[in-house]
DOLONU-217374 format. One record per residue (C-alpha): residue in three letters; x, y, z; chain; residue number from 1. Coordinates in steps of 0.2 Angstrom, whole numbers, plus 5000, padded with zeros to 4 digits. Layout:
R | res | X | Y | Z | chain | n
R | ALA | X | Y | Z | A | NUM
...
//
This chain:
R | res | X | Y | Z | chain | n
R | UNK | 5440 | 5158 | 5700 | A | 1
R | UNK | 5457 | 5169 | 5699 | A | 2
R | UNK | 5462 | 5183 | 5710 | A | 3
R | UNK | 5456 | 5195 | 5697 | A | 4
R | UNK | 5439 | 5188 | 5694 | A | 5
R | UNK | 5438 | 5189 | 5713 | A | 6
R | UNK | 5443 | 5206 | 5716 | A | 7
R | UNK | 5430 | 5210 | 5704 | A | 8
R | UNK | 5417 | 5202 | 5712 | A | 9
R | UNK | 5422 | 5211 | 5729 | A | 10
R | UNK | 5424 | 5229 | 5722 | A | 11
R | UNK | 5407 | 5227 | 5714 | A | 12
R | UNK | 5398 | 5221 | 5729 | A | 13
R | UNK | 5405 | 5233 | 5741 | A | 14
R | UNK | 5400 | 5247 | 5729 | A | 15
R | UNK | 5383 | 5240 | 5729 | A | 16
R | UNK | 5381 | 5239 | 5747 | A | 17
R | UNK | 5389 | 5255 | 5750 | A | 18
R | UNK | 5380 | 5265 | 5739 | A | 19
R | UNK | 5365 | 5256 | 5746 | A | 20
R | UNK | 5369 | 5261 | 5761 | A | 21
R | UNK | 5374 | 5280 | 5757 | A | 22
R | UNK | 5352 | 5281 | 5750 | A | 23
R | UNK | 5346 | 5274 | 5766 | A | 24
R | UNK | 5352 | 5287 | 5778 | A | 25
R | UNK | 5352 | 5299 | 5765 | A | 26
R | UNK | 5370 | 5302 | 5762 | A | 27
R | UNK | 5371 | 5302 | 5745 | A | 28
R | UNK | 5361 | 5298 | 5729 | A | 29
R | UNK | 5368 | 5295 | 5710 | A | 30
R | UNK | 5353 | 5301 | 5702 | A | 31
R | UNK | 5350 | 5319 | 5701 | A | 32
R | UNK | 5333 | 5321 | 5699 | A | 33
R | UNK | 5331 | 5311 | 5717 | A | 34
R | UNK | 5343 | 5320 | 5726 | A | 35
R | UNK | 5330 | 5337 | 5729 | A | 36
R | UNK | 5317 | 5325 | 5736 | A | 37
R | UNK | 5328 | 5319 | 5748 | A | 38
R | UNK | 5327 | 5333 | 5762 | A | 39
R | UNK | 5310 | 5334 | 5760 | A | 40
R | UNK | 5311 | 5317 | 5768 | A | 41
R | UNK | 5325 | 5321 | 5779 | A | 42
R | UNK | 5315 | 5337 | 5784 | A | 43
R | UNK | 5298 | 5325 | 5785 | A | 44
R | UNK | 5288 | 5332 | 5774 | A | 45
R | UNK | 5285 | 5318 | 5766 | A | 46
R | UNK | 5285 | 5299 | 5770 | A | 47
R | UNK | 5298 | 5285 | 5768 | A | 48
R | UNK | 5284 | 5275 | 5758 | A | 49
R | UNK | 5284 | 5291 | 5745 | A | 50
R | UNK | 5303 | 5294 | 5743 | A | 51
R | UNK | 5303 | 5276 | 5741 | A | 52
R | UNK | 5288 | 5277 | 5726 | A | 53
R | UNK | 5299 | 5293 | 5718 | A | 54
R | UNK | 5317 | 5283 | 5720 | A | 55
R | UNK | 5308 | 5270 | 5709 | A | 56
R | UNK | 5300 | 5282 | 5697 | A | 57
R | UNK | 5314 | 5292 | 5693 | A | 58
R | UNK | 5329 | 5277 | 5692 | A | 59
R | UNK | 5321 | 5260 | 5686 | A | 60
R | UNK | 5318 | 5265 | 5669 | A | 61
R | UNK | 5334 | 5269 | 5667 | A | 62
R | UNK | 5343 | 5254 | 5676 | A | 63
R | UNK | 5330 | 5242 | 5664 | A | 64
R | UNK | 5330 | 5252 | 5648 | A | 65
R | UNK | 5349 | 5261 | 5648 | A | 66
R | UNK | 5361 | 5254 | 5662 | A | 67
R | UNK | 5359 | 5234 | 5660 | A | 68
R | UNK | 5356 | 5235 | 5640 | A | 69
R | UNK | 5370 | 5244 | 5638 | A | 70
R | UNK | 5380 | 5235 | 5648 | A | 71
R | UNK | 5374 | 5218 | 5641 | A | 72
R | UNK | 5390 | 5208 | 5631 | A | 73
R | UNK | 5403 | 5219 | 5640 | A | 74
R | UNK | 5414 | 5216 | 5656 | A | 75
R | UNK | 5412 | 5232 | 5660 | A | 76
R | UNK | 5396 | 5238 | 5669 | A | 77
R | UNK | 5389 | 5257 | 5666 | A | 78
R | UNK | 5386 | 5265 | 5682 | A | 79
R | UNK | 5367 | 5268 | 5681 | A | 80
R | UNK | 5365 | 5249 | 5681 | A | 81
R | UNK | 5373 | 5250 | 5699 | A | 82
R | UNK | 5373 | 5268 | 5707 | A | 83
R | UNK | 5355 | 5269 | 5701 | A | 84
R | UNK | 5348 | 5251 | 5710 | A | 85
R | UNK | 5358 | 5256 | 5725 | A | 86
R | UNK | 5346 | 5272 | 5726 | A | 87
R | UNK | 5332 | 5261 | 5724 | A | 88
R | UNK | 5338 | 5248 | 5737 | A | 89
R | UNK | 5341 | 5261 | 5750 | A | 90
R | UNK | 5326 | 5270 | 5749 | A | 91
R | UNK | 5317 | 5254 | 5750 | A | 92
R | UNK | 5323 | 5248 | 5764 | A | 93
R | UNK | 5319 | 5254 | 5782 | A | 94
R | UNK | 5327 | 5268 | 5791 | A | 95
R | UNK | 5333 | 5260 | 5805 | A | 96
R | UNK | 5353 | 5253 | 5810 | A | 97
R | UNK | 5344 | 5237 | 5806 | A | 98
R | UNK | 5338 | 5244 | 5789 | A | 99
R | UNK | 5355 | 5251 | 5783 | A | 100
R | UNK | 5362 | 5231 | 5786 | A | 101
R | UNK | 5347 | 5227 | 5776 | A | 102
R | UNK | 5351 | 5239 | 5764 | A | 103
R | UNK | 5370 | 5234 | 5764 | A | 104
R | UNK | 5366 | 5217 | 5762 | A | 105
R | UNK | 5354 | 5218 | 5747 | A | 106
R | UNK | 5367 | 5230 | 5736 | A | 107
R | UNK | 5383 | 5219 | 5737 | A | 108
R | UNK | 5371 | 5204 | 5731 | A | 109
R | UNK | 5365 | 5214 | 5718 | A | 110
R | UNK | 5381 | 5219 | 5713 | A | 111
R | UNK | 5388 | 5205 | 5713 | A | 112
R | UNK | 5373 | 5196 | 5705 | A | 113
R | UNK | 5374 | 5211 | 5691 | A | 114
R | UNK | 5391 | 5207 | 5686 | A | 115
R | UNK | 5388 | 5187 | 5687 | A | 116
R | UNK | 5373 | 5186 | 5677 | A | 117
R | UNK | 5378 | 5197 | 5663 | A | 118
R | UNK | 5392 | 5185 | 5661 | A | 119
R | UNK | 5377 | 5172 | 5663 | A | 120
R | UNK | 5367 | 5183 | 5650 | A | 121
R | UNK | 5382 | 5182 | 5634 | A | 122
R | UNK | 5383 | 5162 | 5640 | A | 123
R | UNK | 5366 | 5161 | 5635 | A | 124
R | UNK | 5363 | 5173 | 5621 | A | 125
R | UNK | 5378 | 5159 | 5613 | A | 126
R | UNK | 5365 | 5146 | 5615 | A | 127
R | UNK | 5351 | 5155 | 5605 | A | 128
R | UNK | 5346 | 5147 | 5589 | A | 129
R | UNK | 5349 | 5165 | 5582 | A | 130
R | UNK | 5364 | 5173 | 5593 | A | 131
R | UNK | 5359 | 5192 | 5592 | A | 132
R | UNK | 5374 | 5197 | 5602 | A | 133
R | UNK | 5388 | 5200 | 5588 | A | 134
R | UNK | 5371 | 5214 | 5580 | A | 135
R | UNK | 5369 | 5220 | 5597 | A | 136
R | UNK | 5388 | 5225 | 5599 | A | 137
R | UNK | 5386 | 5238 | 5583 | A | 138
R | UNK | 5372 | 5247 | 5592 | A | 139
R | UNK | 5384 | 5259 | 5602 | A | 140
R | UNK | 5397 | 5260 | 5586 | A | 141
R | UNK | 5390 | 5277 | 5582 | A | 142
R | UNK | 5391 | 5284 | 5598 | A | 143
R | UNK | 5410 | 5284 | 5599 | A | 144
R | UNK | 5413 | 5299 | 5584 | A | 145
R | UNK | 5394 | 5306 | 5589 | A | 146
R | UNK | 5402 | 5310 | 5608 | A | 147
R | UNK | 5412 | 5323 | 5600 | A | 148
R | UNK | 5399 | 5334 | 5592 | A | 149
R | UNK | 5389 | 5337 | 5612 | A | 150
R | UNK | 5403 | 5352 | 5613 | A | 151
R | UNK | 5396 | 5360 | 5600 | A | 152
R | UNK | 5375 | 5359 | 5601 | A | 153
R | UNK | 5379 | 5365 | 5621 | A | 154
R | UNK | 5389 | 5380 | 5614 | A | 155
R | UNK | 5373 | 5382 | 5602 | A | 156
R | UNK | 5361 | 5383 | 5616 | A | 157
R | UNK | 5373 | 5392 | 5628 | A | 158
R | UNK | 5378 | 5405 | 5617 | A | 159
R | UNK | 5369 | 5405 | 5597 | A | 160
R | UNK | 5371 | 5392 | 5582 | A | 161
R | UNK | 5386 | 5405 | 5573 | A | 162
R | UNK | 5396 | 5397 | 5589 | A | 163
R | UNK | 5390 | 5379 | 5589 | A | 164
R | UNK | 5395 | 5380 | 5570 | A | 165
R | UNK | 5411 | 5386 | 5573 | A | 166
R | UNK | 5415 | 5373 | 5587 | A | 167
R | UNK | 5406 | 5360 | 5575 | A | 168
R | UNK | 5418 | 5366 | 5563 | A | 169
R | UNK | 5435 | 5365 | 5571 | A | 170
R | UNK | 5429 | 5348 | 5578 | A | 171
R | UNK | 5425 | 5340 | 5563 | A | 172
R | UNK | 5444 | 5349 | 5556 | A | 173
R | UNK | 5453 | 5343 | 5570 | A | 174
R | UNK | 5446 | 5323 | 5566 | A | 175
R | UNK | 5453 | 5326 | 5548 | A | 176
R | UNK | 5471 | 5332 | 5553 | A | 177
R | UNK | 5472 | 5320 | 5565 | A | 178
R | UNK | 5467 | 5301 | 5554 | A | 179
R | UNK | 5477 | 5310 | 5542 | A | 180
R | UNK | 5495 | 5318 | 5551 | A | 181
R | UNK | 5492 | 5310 | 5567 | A | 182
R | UNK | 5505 | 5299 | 5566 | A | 183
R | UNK | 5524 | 5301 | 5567 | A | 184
R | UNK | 5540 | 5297 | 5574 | A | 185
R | UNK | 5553 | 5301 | 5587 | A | 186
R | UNK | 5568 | 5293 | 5587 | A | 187
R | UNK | 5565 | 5274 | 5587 | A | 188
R | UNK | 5548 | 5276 | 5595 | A | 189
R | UNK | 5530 | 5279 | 5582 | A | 190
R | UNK | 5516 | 5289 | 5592 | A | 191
R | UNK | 5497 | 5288 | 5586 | A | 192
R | UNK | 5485 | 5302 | 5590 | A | 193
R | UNK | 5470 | 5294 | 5593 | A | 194
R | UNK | 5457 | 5306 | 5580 | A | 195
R | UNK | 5442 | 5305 | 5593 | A | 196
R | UNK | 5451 | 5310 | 5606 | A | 197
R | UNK | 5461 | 5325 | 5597 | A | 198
R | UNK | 5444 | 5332 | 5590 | A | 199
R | UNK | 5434 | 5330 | 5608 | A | 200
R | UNK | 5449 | 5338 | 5615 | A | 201
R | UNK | 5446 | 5354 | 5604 | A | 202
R | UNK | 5430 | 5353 | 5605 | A | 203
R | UNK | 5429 | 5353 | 5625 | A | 204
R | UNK | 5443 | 5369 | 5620 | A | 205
R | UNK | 5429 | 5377 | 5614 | A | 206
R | UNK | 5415 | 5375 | 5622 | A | 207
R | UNK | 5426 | 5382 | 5640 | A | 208
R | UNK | 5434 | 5395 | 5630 | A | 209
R | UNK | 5418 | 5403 | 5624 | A | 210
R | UNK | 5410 | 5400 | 5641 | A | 211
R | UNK | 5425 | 5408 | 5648 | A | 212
R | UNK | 5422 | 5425 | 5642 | A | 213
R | UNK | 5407 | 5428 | 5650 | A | 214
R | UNK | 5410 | 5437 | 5667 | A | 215
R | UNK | 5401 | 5443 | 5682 | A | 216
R | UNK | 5403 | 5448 | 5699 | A | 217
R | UNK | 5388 | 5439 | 5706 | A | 218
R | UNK | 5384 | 5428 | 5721 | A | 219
R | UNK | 5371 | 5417 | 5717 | A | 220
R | UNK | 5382 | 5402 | 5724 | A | 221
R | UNK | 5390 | 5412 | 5740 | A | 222
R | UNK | 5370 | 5415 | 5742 | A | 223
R | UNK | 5367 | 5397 | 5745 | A | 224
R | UNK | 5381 | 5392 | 5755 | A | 225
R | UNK | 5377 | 5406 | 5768 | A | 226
R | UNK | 5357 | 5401 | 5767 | A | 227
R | UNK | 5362 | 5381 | 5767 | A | 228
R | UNK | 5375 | 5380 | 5779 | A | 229
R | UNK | 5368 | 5368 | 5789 | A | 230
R | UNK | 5364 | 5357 | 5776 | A | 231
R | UNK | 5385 | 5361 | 5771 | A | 232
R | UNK | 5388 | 5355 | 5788 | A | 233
R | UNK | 5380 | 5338 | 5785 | A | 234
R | UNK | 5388 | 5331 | 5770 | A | 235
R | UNK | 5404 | 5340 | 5777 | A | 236
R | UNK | 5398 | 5328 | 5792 | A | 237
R | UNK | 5398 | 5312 | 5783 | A | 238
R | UNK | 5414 | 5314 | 5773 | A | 239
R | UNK | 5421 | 5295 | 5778 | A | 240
R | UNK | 5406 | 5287 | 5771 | A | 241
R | UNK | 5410 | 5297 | 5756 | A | 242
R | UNK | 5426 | 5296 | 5754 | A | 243
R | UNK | 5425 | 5276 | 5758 | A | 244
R | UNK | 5414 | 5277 | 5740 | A | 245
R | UNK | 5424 | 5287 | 5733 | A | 246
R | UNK | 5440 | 5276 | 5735 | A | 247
R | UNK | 5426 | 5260 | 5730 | A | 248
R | UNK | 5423 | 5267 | 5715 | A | 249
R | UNK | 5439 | 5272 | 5710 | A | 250
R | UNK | 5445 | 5255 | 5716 | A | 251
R | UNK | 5431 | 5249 | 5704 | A | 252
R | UNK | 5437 | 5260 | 5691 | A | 253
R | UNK | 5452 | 5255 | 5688 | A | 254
R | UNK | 5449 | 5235 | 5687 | A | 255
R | UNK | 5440 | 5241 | 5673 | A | 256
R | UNK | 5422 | 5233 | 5678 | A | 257
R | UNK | 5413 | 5249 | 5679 | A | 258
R | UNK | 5414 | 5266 | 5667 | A | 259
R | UNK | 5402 | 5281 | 5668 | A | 260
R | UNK | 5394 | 5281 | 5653 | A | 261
R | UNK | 5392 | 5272 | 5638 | A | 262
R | UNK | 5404 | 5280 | 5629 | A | 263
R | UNK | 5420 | 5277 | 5641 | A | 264
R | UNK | 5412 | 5261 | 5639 | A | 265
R | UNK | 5414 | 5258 | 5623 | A | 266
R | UNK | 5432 | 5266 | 5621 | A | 267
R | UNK | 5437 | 5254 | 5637 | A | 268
R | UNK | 5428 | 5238 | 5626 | A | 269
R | UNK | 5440 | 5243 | 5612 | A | 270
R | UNK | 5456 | 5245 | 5626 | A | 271
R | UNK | 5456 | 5264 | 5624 | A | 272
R | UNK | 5460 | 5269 | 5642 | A | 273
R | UNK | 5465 | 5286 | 5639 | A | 274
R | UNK | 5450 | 5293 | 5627 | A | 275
R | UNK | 5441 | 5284 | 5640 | A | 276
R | UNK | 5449 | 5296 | 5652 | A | 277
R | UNK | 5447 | 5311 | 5641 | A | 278
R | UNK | 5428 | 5307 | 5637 | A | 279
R | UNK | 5425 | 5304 | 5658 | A | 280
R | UNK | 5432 | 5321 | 5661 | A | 281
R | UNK | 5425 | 5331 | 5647 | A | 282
R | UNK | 5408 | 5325 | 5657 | A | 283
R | UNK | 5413 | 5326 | 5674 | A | 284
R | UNK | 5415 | 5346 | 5667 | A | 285
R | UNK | 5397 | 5346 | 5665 | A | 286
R | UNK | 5392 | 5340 | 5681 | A | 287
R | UNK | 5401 | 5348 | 5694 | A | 288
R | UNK | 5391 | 5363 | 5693 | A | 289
R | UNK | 5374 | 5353 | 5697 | A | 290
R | UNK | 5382 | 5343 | 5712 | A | 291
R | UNK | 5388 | 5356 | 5719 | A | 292
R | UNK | 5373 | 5367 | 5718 | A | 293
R | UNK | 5363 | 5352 | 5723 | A | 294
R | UNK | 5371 | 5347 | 5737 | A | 295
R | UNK | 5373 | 5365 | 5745 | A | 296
R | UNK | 5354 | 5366 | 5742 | A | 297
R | UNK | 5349 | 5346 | 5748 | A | 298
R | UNK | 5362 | 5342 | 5759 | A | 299
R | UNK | 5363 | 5327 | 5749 | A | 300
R | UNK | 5378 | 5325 | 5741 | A | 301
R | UNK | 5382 | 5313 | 5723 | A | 302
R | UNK | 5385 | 5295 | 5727 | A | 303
R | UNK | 5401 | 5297 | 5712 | A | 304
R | UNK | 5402 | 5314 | 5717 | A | 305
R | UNK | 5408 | 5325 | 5702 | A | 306
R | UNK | 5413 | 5308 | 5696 | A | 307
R | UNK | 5430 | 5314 | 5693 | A | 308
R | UNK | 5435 | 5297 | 5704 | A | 309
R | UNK | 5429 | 5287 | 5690 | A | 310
R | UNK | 5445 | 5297 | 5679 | A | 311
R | UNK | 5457 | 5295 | 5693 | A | 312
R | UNK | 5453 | 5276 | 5693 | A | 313
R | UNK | 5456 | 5273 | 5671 | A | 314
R | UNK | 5474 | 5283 | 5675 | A | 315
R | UNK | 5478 | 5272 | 5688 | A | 316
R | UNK | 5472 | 5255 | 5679 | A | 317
R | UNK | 5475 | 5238 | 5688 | A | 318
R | UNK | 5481 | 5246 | 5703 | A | 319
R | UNK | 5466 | 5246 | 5717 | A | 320
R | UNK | 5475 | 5245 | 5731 | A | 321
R | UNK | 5484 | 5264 | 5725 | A | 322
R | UNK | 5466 | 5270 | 5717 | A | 323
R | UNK | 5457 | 5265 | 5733 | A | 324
R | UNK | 5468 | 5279 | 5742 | A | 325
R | UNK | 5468 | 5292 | 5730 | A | 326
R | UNK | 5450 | 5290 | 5728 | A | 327
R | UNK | 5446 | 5290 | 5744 | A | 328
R | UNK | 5455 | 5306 | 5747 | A | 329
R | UNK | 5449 | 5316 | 5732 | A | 330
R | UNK | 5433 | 5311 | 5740 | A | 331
R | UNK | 5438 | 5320 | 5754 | A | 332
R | UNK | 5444 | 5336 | 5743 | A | 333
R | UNK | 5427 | 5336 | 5736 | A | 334
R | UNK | 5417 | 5340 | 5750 | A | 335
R | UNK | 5430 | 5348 | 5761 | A | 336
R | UNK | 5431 | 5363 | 5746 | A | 337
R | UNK | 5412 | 5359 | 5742 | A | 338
R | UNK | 5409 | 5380 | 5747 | A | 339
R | UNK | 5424 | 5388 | 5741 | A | 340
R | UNK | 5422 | 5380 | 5723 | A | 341
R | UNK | 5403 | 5383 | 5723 | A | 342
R | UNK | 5407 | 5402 | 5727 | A | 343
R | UNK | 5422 | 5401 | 5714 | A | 344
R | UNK | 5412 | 5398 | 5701 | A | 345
R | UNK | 5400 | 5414 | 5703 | A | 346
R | UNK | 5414 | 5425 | 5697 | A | 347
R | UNK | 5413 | 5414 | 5680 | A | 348
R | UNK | 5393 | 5413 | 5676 | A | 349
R | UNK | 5395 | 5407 | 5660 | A | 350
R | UNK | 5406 | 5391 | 5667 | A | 351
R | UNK | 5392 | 5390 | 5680 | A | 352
R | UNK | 5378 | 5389 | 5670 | A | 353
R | UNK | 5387 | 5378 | 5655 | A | 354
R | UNK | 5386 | 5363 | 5664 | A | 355
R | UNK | 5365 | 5364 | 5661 | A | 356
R | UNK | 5368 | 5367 | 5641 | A | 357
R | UNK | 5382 | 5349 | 5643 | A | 358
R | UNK | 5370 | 5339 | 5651 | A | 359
R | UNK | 5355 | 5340 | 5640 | A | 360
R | UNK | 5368 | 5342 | 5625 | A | 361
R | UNK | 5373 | 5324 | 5633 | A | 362
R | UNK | 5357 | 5316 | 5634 | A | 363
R | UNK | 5352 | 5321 | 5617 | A | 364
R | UNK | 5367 | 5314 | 5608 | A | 365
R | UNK | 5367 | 5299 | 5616 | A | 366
R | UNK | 5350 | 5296 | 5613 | A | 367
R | UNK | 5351 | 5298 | 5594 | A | 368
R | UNK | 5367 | 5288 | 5594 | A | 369
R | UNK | 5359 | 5275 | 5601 | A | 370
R | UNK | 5344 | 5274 | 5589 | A | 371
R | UNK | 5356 | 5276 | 5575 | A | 372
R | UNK | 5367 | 5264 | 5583 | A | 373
R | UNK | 5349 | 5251 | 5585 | A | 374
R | UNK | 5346 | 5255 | 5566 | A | 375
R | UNK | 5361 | 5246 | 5561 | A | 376
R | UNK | 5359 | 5233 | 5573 | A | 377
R | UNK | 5345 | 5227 | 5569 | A | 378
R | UNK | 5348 | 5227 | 5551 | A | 379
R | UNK | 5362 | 5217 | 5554 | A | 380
R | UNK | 5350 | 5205 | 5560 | A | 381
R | UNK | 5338 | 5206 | 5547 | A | 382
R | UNK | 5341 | 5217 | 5531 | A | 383
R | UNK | 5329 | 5230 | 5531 | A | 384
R | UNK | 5315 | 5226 | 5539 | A | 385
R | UNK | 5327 | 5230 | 5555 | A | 386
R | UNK | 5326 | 5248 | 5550 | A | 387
R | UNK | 5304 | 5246 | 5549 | A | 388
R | UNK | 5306 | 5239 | 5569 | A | 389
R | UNK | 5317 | 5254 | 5575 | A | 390
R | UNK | 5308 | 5268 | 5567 | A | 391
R | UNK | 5290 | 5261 | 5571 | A | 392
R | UNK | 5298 | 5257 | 5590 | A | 393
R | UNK | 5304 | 5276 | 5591 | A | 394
R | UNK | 5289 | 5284 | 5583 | A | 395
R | UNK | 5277 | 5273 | 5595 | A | 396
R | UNK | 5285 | 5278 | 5610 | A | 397
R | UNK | 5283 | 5293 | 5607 | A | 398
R | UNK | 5264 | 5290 | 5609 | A | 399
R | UNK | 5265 | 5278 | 5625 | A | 400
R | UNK | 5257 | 5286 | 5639 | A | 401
R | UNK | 5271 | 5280 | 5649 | A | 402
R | UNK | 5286 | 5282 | 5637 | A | 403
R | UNK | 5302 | 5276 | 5641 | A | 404
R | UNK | 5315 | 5289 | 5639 | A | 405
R | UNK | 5324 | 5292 | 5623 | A | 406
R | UNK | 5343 | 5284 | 5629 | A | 407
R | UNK | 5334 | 5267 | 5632 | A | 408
R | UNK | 5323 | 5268 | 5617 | A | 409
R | UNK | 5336 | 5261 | 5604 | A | 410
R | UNK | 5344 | 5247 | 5618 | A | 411
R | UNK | 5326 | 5240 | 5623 | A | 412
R | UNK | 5322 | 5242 | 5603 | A | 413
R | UNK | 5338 | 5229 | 5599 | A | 414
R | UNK | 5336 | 5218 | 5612 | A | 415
R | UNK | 5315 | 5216 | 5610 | A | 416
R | UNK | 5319 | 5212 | 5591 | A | 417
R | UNK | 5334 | 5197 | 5595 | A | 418
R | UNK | 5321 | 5191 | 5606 | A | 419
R | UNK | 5307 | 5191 | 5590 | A | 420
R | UNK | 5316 | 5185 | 5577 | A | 421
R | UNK | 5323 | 5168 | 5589 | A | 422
R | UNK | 5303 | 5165 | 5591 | A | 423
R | UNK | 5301 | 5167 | 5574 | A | 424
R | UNK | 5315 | 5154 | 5570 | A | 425
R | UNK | 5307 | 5143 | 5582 | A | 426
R | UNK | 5293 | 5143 | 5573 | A | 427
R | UNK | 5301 | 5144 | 5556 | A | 428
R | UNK | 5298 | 5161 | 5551 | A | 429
R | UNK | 5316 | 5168 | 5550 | A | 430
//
């Protein structure tokens, strides 16, 4: 094992055990939908046994069907595979100085275990009679181009389809001058603008300038921090355990063995470090209105925070020793201006309430990148009939009285049909 593969190894199980860590005592969650339950534990209204049922509820479908498919024949592990187990792990384990250890202990196994038997996963997919993994690479091909139009349907539902148009518009104008005039030279030197980068960069333009122009004098956020100043107080309280996952992460980050989606992902598989930075913050844009409402309302802060660290991190690359630090202190910058950026953004509503309108523009792209993306796949693994699988999977769902959730549909879709067609060519059928 080299230095390299070791320093992995170590980053990802300290962020596991970490993060596990932050859940038990209620420090931090990664998943957003957990994080209001929280104080109604904290508060004891209801018991560990219930937060523990709702952690489990709202994150393992998306660390079984989205996090570990995704992250499946890549070095590089999406966060929800980690973050969200560690929310799991913590809220299982007891809440005691005994159960934090516990809890510890268990999320730096995972981790490392997760990164191990991926590794172990792509071994063994090679020694399938019917290796499924060059098909399953293609499922997240559409994703990379379909990431830019999310500026567009947010601007649609923030503001009217004339606008989403327009931003559609200039996006899809901005690709076309950039494949096409995007390269030239200076000097000795020859530059290449890369297109998906140039056309999400107008895109994000866009969608923050229409937002921009809708002003307001209210105090909706001022409102909180006055009413939720004791719950300030507490994540304020706690900022050395967050700023020690903050420079984790970042650490993390910049090793290149964890992104925060599937797109950075997938520009980081094809060594695209900066789109990858430019795709992390035109997220991280989105969610900073949520985790900082959030957390005034829970004190409960995000176990990435506005996952900004995660940027910091790809712009420093291969230097975790330097990304530890400045993680670790941005961390700090985060929660220390936690009020005065929450009350900031009540003089720009429409900046406020656009992060709403980017994560659910998110979710929906995604999700039908992905079954676009699984449609290809799986006709790369048997002409046509791989189209039949995906639509009937998708449409099925649909019907579940459990379904899973759209993101995780086209991954669990692929990986279900490489798993059907080596039984049917064990028995001779394929």
């Amino acid at each position: 094992m080299n230095i390299t593969t070791l320093i992995n190894y170590i980053l990802i199980g300290a962020v596991g055990g970490v993060g596990a860590i932050l859940a038990n005592r209620g420090i931090a969650v990664f998943n957003d939908g957990l994080r209001p339950i929280m104080p109604e534990y904290i508060e004891g209204k209801i018991t560990r046994k219930e937060l523990a049922a709702t952690s489990f509820a709202v994150s393992f479908g998306l660390i079984i069907g989205f996090g570990i498919p995704v992250s499946i024949g890549s070095t590089i592990l999406v966060a929800h595979s980690i973050l969200l187990a560690s929310d799991v792990i913590g809220t299982w384990t007891p809440d005691s100085n005994w159960g934090s250890t516990i809890a510890g202990v268990i999320g730096a196994i995972y981790g490392v275990g997760l990164l191990f038997g991926l590794s172990s996963i792509v071994a063994f997919f090679k020694m399938l009679p019917f290796n499924f993994l060059p098909a399953l690479s293609l499922m997240s091909g559409p994703i990379l181009l379909a990431f830019c139009a999310f500026p567009a349907l947010a601007v649609a539902r923030q503001h009217d389809p004339k606008k989403g148009f327009i931003t559609f518009g200039l996006t899809f104008l901005a690709y076309l001058i950039a494949t096409k005039f995007g390269t030239f030279k200076i000097g000795e030197f020859s530059i290449t603008l890369n297109a998906i980068g140039m056309a999400l960069l107008v895109a994000m333009i866009c969608m923050v300038y229409f937002a921009a122009q809708i002003k307001g004098e209210g105090n909706s956020n001022a409102s909180l921090v006055n009413v939720f100043s004791k719950r300030v107080g507490r994540i304020k309280g706690n900022w050395i355990w967050l700023s020690l996952m903050g420079g984790l992460i970042t650490a993390a980050s910049s090793m290149l063995i964890i992104a925060v989606d599937i797109l950075p992902q997938q520009l980081l598989v094809k060594n695209q470090v900066m789109e990858a930075a430019i795709a992390t913050l035109a997220r991280a844009v989105g969610f900073i209105p949520l985790v900082f409402s959030t957390a005034i309302v829970t004190g409960v802060y995000g176990m990435a925070g506005t996952t900004v660290i995660f940027v910091i991190g790809l712009l420093l690359k291969g230097q975790p020793i330097l990304a530890f630090v400045a993680g670790f202190i941005w961390m700090w910058i985060e929660v220390q201006l936690l009020s005065a950026t929450a009350k900031g953004l009540d003089k720009f509503p429409g900046l406020r309430d656009m992060g709403e309108h980017i994560r659910t523009s998110l979710q929906d792209t995604i999700a039908i990148a992905l079954l676009i993306g699984a449609a290809i796949a799986c006709d790369k693994m048997a002409p046509s009939i791989g189209f039949f699988w995906v639509i009937g999977f998708w449409l099925l769902n649909k019907k579940a009285k459990k379904p899973l959730v759209d993101m995780a549909v086209g991954p669990i879709a692929t990986i279900a049909f490489g798993i059907l067609l080596n039984i049917l060519r064990l028995i001779m059928l394929f």
